[in-house]
C-alpha positions as CSV (number, residue, x, y, z in Angstrom):
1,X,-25.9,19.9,42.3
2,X,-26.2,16.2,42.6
3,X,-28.4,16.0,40.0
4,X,-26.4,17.8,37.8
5,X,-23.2,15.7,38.3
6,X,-25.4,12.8,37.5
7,X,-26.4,13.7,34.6
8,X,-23.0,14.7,33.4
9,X,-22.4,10.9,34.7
10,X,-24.8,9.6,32.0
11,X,-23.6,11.4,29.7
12,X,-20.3,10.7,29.7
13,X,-21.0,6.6,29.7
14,X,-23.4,7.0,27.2
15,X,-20.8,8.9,24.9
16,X,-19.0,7.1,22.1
17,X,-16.3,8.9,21.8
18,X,-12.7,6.8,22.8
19,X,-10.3,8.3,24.6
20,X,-6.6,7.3,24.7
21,X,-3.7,7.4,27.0
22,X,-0.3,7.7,26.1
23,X,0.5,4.3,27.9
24,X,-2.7,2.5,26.6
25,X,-2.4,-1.2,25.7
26,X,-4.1,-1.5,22.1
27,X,-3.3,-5.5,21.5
28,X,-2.5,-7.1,25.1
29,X,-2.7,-10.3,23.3
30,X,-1.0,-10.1,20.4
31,X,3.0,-10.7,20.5
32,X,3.6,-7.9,17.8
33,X,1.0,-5.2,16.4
34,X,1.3,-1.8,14.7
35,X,-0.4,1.3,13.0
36,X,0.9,2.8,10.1
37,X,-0.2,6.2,8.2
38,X,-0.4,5.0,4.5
39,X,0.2,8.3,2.9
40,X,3.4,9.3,5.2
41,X,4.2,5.4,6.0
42,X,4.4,7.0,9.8
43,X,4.3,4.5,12.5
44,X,1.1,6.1,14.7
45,X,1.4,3.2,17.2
46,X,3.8,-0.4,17.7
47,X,4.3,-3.0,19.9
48,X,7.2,-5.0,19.8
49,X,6.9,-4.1,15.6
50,X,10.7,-5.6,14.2
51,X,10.3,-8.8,16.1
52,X,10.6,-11.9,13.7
53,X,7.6,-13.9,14.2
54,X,6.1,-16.2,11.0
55,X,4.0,-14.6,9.0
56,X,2.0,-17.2,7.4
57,X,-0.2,-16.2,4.6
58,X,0.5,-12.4,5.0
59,X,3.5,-13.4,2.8
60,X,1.2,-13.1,-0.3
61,X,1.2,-9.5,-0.1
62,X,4.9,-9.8,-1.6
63,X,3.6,-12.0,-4.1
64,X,0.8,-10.4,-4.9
65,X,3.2,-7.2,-5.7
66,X,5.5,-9.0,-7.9
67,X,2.4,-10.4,-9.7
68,X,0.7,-7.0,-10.3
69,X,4.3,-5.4,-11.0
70,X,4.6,-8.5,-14.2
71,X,1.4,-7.4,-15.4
72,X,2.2,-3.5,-15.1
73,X,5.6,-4.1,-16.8
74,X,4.0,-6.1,-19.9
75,X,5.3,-9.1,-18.6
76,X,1.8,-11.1,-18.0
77,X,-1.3,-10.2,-19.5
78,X,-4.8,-10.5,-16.8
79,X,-6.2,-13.1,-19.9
80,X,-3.1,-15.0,-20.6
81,X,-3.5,-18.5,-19.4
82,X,-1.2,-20.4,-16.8
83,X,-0.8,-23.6,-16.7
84,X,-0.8,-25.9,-13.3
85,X,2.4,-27.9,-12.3
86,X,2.7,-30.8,-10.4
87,X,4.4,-28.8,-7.6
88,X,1.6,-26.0,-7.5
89,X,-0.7,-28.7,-7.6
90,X,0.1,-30.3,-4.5
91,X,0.1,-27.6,-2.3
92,X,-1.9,-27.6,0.8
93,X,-3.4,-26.0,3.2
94,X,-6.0,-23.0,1.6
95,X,-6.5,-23.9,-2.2
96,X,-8.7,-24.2,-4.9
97,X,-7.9,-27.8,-5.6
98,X,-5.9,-27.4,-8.9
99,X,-5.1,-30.2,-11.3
100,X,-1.7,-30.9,-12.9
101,X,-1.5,-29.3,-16.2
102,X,-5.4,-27.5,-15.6
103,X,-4.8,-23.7,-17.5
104,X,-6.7,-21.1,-15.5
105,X,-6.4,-17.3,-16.5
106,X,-4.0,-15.4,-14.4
107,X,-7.3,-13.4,-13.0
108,X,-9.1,-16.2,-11.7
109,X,-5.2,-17.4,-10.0
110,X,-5.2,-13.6,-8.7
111,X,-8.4,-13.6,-7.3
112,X,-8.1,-16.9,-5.7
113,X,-4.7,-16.0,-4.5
114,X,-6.3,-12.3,-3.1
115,X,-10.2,-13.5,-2.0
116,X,-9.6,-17.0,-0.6
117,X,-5.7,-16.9,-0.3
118,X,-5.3,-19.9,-2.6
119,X,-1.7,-21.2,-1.4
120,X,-1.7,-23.4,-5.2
121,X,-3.2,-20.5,-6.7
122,X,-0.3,-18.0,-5.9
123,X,1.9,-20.7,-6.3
124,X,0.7,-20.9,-10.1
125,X,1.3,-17.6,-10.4
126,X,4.9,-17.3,-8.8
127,X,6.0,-20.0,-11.1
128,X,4.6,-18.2,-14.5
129,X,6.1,-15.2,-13.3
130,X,9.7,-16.7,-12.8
131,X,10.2,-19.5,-14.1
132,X,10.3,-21.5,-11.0
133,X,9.1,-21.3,-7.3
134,X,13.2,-20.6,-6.2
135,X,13.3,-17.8,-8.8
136,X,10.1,-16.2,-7.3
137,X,11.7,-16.5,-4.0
138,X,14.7,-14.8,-4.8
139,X,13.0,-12.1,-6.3
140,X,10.5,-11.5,-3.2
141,X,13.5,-11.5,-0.9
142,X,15.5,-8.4,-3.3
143,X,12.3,-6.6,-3.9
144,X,11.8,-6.6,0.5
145,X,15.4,-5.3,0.9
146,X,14.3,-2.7,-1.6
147,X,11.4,-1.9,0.3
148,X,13.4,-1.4,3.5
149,X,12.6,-4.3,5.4
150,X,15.2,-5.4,8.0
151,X,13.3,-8.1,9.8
152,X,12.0,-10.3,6.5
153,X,13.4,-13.3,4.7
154,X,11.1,-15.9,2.3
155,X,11.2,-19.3,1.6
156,X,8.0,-19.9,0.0
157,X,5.6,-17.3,-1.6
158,X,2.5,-19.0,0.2
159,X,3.5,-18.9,4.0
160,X,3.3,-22.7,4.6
161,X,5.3,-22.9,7.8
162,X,9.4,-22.7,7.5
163,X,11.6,-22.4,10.7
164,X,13.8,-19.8,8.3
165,X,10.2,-17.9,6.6
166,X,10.3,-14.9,9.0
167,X,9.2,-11.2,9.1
168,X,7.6,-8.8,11.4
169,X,4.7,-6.3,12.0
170,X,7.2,-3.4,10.6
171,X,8.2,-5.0,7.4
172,X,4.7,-6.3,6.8
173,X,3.3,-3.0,6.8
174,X,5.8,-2.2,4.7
175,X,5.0,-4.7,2.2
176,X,1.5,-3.8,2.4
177,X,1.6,-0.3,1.6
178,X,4.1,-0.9,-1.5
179,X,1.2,-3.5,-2.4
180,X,-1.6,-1.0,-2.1
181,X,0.9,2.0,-3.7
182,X,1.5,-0.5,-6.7
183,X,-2.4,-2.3,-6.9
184,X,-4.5,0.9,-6.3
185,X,-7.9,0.3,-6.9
186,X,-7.3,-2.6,-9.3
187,X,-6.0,-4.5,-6.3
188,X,-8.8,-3.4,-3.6
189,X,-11.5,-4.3,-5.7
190,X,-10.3,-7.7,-5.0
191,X,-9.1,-7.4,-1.4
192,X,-12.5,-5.8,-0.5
193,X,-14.4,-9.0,-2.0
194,X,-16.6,-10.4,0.1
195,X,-17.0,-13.4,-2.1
196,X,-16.4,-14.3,-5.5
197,X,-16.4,-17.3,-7.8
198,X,-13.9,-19.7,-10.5
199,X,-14.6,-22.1,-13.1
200,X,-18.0,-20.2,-13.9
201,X,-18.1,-21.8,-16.9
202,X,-17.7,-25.5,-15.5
203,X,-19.1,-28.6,-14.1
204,X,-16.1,-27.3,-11.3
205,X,-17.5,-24.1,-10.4
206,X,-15.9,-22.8,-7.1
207,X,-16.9,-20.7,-4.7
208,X,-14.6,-18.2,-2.9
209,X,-15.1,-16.6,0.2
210,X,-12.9,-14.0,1.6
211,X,-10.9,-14.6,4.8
212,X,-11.2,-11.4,5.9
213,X,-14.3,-11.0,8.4
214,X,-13.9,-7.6,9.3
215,X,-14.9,-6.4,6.0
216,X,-18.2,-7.2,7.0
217,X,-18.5,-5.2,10.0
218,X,-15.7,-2.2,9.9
219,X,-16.7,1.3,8.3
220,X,-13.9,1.9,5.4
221,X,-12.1,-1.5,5.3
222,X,-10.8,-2.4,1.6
223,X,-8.2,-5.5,2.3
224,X,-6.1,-6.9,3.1
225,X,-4.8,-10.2,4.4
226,X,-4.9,-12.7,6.8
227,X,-2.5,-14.9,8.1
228,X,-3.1,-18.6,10.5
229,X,-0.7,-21.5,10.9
230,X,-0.3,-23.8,13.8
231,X,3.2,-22.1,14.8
232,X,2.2,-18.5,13.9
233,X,-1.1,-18.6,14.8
234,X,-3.5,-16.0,13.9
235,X,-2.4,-13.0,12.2
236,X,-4.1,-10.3,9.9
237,X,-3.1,-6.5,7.9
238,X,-5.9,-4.9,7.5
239,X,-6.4,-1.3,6.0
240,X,-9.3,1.2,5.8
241,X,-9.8,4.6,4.4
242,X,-12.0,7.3,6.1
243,X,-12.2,11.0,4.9
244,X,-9.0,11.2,2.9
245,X,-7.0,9.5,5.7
246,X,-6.0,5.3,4.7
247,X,-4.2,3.6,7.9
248,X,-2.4,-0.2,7.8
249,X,-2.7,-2.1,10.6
250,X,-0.9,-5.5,11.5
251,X,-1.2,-8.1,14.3
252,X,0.6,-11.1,14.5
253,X,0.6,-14.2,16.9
254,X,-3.3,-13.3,17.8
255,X,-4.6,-16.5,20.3
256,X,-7.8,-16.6,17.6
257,X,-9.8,-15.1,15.4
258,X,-12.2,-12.9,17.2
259,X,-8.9,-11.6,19.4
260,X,-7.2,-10.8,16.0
261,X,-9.7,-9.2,14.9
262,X,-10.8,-7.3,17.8
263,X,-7.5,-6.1,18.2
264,X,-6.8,-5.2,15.2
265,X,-10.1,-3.2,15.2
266,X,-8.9,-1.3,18.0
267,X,-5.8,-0.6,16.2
268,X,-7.7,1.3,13.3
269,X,-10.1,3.0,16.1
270,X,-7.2,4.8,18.0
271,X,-5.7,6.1,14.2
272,X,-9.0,7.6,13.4
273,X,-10.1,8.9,16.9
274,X,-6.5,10.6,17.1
275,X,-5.6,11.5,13.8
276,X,-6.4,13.7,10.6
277,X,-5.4,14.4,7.0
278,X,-5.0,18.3,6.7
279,X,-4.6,19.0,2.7
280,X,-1.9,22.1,2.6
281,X,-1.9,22.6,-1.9
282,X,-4.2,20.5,-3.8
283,X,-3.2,18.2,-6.9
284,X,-2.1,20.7,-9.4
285,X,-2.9,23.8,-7.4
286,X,0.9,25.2,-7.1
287,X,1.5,27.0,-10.5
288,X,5.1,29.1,-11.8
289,X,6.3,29.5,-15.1
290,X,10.2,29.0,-15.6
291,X,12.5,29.7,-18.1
292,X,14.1,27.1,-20.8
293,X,17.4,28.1,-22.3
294,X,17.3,27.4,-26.0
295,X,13.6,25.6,-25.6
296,X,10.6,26.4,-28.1
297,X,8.8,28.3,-26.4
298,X,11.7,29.0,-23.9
299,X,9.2,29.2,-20.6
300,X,7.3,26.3,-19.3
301,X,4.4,26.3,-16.7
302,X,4.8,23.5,-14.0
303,X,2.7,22.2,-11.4
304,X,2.5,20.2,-8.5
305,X,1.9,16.3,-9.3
306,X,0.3,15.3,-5.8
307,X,-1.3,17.3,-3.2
308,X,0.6,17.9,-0.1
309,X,-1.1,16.5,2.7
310,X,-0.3,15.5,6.7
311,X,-1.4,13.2,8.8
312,X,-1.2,14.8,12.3
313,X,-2.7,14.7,15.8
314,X,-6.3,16.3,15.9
315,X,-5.5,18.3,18.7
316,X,-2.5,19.6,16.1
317,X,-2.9,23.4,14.4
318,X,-0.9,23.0,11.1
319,X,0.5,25.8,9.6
320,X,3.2,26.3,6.2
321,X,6.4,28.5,7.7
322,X,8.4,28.1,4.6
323,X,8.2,26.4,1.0
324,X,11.2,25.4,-1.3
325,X,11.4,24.8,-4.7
326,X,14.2,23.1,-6.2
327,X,14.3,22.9,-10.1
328,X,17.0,19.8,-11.8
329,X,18.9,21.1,-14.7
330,X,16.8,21.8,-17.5
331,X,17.8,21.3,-21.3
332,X,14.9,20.6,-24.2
333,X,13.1,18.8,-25.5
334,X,10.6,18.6,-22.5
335,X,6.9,16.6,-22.4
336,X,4.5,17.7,-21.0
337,X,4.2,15.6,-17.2
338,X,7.8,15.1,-17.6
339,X,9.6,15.5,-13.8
340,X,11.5,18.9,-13.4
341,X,12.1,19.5,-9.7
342,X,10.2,19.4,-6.3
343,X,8.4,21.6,-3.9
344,X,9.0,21.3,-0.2
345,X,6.5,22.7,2.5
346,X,8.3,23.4,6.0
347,X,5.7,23.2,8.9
348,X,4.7,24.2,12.2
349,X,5.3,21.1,13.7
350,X,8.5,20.7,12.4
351,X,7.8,18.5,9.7
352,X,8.0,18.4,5.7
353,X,6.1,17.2,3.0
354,X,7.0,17.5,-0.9
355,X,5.6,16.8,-4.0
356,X,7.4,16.1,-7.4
357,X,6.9,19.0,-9.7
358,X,6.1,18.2,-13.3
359,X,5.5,20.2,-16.9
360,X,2.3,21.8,-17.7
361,X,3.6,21.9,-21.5
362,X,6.1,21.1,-24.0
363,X,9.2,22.5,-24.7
364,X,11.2,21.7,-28.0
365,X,14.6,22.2,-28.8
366,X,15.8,25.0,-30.9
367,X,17.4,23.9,-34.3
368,X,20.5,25.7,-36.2
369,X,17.5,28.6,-37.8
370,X,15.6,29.2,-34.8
371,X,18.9,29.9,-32.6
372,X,20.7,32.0,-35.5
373,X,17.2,34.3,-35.4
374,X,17.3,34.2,-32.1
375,X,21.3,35.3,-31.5
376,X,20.7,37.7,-34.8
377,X,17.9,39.7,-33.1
378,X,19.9,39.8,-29.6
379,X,22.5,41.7,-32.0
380,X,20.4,44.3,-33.1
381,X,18.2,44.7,-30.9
């Protein structure tokens, strides 16, 4: 018997699985941390998460997102050339060592700004998107309101220290899951960089080199940003995808490096220990055909745009008790992907997850011949 509880013993250090209590301390060090489920933006785990602390250079998520929204919007172009100002050129701390008046593509400012968190880099950039740094500002502090944050306010879009340049471990995962929502893969083939270079073509060739260790050493991580200044010391956002299932984690006010990244390690363990993605309907799975008063043809077939998936506890059994479709008022001409209602799931565990339902097909409206033939052969037949 002995030697049976021994082995048991053995087996139970040997095995790598992690188990977690309800009242386990994920980040003792750290003054704010927490664990968000991208897809659902469901807080899995916090710690003190809407307390303002400074941010540092986890601000250029926002400005990363305003920079990626100019160029989805038509606004900038990846090959159109910026030019360096006097102001963008003296910034300090990370950088790339920009000269007054040196043009660099908006790419090379990106990646610098995204790889090597380039505090004249994104400064650059801010400037070319708006005009002026104060513009920029102004803009990053509507589009966080926007986004829901309640703890945020900007002053700069680098994250040189200000008193007033505040945020917390809520609002930055906020921020980072509207960046990653917005960037896709476009974005995380930077983030996920583990070096790159600039001024390839010159005597000035630079190399960057990503501030984000962990890439090197966690299963699944794709970005995203670190933060370090004397007053908010070290800080980092991080986000991984394994089997379907992307998680955000943040820590902030981290005694050093290895803590802060240890920690936030430790964060992503517990979400992917503890929780799963359960696909309910795949992308375009759902299928109905609905009628179009006075369309051509008059019946559309529509579809689900997204799958319908959950995050939940592993230990969860997920089941759909009832799904709703609600269709918006209808009238021709209708594209094909063109919005025309949503489906909601109701589930076991009380919650719900929906998807937009879009066209399948076109619908055109009826002209005065078409509707005459139409009203004539009601009449006689």
């Amino acid at each position: 018997m002995k030697k049976v509880l021994f082995l048991i013993l053995c087996a139970l250090l040997c095995c790598p699985c992690v188990i977690y209590g309800e009242e386990t301390e994920l980040t003792p060090q750290a003054s704010a941390s927490v664990l968000m489920d991208y897809d659902s933006r469901e807080i899995l785990y916090e710690k003190n998460m809407h307390e303002k602390l400074y941010p540092a250079s986890m601000t250029k998520m926002m400005s990363l997102y305003l920079v990626l929204k100019a160029v989805h919007q038509g606004v900038l172009k990846w090959e159109d050339s910026v030019c360096a100002s006097s102001h963008a050129a003296k910034m300090g701390g990370s950088q790339i060592y920009l000269e007054e008046g040196e043009q660099m593509s908006v790419l090379d400012l990106f990646k610098a700004s995204t790889v090597a968190s380039a505090n004249d880099a994104i400064t650059a950039l801010a400037e070319k998107v708006s005009g002026s740094e104060s513009a920029f500002v102004n803009k990053m502090n509507e589009t966080a309101v926007s986004f829901g944050c309640k703890d945020t306010h900007f002053v700069n879009p680098t994250g040189l220290h200000d008193e007033n340049h505040v945020s917390s471990a809520y609002d930055m995962a906020l921020i980072a899951s509207s960046l990653i929502e917005e960037g896709q893969d476009e974005l995380l083939q930077y983030t996920s960089l583990l070096e790159d270079y600039i001024r390839e073509d010159s005597e000035q060739k630079f190399w960057l080199v990503n501030t984000n260790k962990m890439l090197r050493s966690y299963q699944g991580m794709d970005g995203l940003k670190t933060g370090y200044t004397s007053q908010s010391l070290y800080c980092i956002t991080v986000t991984a995808l394994r089997d379907g299932m992307r998680l955000i984690a943040v820590v902030m006010h981290e005694p050093d490096k290895n803590t802060r990244s240890k920690e936030a390690a430790a964060l992503l363990d517990y979400g992917f220990a503890n929780y799963q993605v359960s696909e309910l309907i795949k992308e375009n799975e759902f299928s109905e055909v609905i009628q179009i008063d006075k369309g051509i043809p008059n019946w559309i077939e529509i579809t689900n745009r997204d799958a319908l998936k959950l995050t939940h506890q592993r230990t969860d059994s997920i089941s759909e008790t009832d799904r709703k479709i609600i269709l918006k008022e209808l009238h021709p001409p209708i594209q094909t992907g063109d919005l025309v209602g949503e489906m909601i799931l109701q589930l076991s565990n009380g919650k719900n997850v929906s998807s937009s339902l879009i066209a399948k097909q076109a619908s055109d409206k009826m002209t005065f011949w078409p509707i005459f033939i139409h009203c004539l052969e009601q009449v006689i037949f």
